[in-house]
N, C-alpha and C positions, 0 to 999 in steps of 0.2 A: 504493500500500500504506500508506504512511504517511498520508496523509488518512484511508482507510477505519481506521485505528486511532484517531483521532485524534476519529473522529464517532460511534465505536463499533461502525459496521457490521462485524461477526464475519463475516455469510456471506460478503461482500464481502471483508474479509480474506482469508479460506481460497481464496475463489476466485483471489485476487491471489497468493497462495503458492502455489497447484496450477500456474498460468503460469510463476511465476517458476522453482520447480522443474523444469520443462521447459524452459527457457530454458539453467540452469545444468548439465542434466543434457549438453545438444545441445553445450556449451561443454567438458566433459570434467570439470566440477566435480561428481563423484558424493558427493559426503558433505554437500557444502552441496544440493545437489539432494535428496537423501535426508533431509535436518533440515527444507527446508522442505516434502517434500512430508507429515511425522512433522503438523509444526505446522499444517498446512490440517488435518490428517485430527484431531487434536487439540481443534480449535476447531469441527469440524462434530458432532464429540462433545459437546463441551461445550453447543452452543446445541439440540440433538437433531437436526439436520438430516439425517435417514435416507436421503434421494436422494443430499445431497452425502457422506454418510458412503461410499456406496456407489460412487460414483464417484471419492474417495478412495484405498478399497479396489481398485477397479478398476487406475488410473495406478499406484498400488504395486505392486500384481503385476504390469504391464509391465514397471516398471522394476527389477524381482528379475530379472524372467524375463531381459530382455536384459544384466542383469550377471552372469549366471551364479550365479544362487541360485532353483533353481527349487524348494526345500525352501518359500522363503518368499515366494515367488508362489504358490506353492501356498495356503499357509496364508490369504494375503489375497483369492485368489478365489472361494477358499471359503469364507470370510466373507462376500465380498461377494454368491456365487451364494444363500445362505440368507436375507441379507436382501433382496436382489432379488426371493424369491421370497416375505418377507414381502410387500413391495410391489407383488406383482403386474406390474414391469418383466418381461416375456416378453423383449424385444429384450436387455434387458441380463443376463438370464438368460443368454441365447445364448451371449452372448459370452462367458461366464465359462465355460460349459458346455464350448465350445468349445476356449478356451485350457488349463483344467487336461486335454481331453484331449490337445492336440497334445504341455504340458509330461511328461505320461503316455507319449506314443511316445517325445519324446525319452531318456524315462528305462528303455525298451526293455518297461512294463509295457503292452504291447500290449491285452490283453485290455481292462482298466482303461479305457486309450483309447477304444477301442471304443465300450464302455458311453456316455463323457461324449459322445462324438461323434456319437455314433447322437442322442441326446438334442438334443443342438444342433438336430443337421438337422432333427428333427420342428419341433421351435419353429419355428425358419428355414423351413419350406414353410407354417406356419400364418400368418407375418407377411410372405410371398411378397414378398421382396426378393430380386431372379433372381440377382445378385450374390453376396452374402451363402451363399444355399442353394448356389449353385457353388462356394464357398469351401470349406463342410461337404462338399459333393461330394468334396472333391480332398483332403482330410484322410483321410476314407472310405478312398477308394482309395488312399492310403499305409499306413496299417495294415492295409487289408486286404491288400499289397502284402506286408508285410513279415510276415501272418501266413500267409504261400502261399494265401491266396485270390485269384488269380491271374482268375478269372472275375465272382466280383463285384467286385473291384477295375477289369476294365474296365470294365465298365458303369458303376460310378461317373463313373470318366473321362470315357468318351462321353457320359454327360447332363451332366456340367459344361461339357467343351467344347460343347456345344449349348446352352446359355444364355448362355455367351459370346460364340458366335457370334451369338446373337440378340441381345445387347446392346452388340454390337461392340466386346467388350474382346477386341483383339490378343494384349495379351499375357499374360490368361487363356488363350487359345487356342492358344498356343504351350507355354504350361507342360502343359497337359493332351495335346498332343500326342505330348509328350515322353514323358508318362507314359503313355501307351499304346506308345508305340516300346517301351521300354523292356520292356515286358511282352512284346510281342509279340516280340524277339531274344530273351527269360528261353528262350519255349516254342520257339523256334526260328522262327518263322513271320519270318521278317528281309524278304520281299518286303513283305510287311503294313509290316512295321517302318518299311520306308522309306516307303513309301505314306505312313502315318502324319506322318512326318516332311515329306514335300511337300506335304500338306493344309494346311499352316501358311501 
C-alpha cells in the first residue's frame, strides 16, 4: 500500500485498501474495515474508475449487509446494480439483483423480493453458470415459500437440486432437500418428507 502511494498508483491503492478492508473486517476491526473500504471507494471516484467504483459498491453492501445494516447495503447495491447496468456487467448485475432481493425477504417485503429475484435468475440462465442459477433457484423457493406458494416453491427446489446434482455440489443438495422436506411435512405428505430427506 505504501509503495502504491508512494508511485502514485490510485487504482493500485484502492485495490490494496479493498484487501486490506477484508482483512480487518475477518479480524473483528469493523470501523477500521469500514474507513478503508470509504477510502478505496473514494479514490476509484476520484480517478473515475466505474468497474472499481462498482465493485467498491458491491464489498460495501456485503459488508452493511453482514453487520446488520441492511438500510445501507441497500443503498450501495443499488448504486452499484445502476451502474452495473451502465456498464453492461450482466454477471454483476446478478448479483446485486440478487442480494437486494434476499436483503428484501429478510426484511419480510416479500413481494419486492420477488421482483429483484425473478430478475436475477433470468440474467443467471442467460450467463448459464449451473451454480449461480441454482443459487437464484433456492432464493425463489424461499419466498415463494414464505408467500404460500407452496407448489412453485417446489419446483424451484427440484430444478436447483438437479443442477446440483449434476454439478456435484453435496451440499447444495442437501440444503434443497431440506427445503422440499420441509414443504412436503407444511402439506402433510411426511412419507414424501422423508423420502426427501434420504435422497440426500
Amino acid at each position: 500500500l505504501a509503495i502504491k502511494r508512494q508511485i502514485g498508483d490510485k487504482r493500485g491503492e484502492a485495490a490494496s485498501l479493498d484487501t486490506m478492508a477484508d482483512i480487518l473486517d475477518k479480524q473483528g476491526k469493523t470501523a477500521d474495515s469500514l474507513a478503508a473500504y470509504k477510502q478505496g471507494l473514494a479514490l476509484r471516484r476520484e480517478i473515475g474508475d466505474q468497474a472499481g467504483i462498482g465493485s467498491s459498491l458491491i464489498d460495501m453492501g456485503g459488508f452493511y449487509h453482514d453487520h446488520a445494516q441492511p438500510d445501507k447495503a441497500l443503498e450501495n447495491y443499488t448504486e452499484a446494480l445502476n451502474l452495473e447496468r451502465q456498464l453492461g456487467d450482466q454477471d454483476r448485475q446478478a448479483m446485486c439483483l440478487h442480494n437486494i432481493g434476499a436483503i428484501k425477504m429478510d426484511q419480510g417485503a416479500y413481494q419486492d423480493s420477488l421482483t429483484y429475484l425473478e430478475q436475477a435468475y433470468e440474467l443467471r440462465q442467460k450467463l448459464n453458470v449451473p451454480d449461480d442459477v441454482a443459487d437464484s433457484l433456492h432464493d425463489l423457493a424461499e419466498v415463494n415459500t414464505k408467500l404460500g406458494q407452496f407448489d412453485t416453491a417446489l419446483n424451484d427446489y427440484l430444478k436447483a437440486n438437479d443442477i446440483y446434482r449434476r454439478t456435484n455440489n453435496q451440499r447444495g443438495v442437501a440444503i434443497e432437500s431440506n427445503g422440499m422436506a420441509k414443504i412436503f411435512a407444511a402439506q402433510g405428505r411426511y412419507g414424501a418428507a422423508l423420502n426427501s430427506i434420504d435422497r440426500k
